[in-house]
C-alpha positions in Angstrom: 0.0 0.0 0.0 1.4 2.9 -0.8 2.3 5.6 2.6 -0.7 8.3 1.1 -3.2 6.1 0.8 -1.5 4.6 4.5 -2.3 8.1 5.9 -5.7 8.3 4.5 -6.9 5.2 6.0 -5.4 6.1 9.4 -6.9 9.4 9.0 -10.2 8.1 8.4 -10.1 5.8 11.3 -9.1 8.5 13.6 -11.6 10.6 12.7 -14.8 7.8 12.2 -13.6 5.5 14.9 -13.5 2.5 12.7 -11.6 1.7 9.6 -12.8 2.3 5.7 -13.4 -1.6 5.3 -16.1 -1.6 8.5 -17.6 1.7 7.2 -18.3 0.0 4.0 -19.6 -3.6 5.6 -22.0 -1.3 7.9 -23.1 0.6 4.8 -23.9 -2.7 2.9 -25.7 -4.2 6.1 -28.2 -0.8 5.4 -28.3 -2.1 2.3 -29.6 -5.2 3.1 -31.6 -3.9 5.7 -33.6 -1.7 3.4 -34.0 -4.6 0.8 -35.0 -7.3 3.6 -37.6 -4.0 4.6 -38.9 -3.7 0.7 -39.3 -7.8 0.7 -38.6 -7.9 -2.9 -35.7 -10.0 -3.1 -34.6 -13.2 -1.4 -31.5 -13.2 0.6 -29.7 -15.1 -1.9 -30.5 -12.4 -4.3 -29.0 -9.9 -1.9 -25.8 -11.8 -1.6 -25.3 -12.3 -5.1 -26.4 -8.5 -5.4 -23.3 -7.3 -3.0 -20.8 -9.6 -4.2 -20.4 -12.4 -1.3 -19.6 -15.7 -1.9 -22.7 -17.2 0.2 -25.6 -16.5 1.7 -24.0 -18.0 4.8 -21.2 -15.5 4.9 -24.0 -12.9 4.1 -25.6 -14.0 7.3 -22.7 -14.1 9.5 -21.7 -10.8 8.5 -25.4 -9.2 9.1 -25.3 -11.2 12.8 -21.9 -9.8 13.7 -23.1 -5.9 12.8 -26.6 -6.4 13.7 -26.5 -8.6 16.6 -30.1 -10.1 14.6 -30.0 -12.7 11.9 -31.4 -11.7 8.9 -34.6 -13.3 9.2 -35.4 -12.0 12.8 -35.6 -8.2 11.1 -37.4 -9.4 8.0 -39.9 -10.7 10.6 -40.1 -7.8 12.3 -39.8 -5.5 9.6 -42.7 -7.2 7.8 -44.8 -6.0 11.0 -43.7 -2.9 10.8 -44.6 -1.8 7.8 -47.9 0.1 6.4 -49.3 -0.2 3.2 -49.9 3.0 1.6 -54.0 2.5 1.8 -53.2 3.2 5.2 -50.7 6.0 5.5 
């Protein structure tokens, strides 16, 4: 790597707490939160969408941010949710 981009990712972790590659697995796990929200695509999909090799490592890695597997907030999120007749 060379030393700027060395001093960028330090400087990014300093300043956000965490480093570049955790700020772009939380913004993914948004991502997937928002699509298991909408209900339009399978988790498979989803995994295939972002580029991981299962839906397995998919899952662990929405468990480890989230502390919720993937199906628990698709559960939940179902409930939550209002159809527009009703807004």
């Amino acid at each position: 790597m060379k030393d700027s981009s060395k001093n960028t990712n330090r400087l990014f972790s300093e300043v956000e707490g965490i480093t570049i590659e955790q700020f772009f697995i939380f913004q993914e796990i948004e991502k997937v939160k928002e699509w298991i929200a909408y209900d339009e695509l399978t988790l498979s999909e989803i995994a295939w969408k972002l580029g991981y090799s299962s839906v397995a490592h998919l899952s662990a890695q929405f468990k480890k941010v989230t502390g919720l597997t993937a199906s628990h907030v698709k559960k939940h999120a179902a409930n939550n949710r209002k159809s527009l007749d009703n807004i």
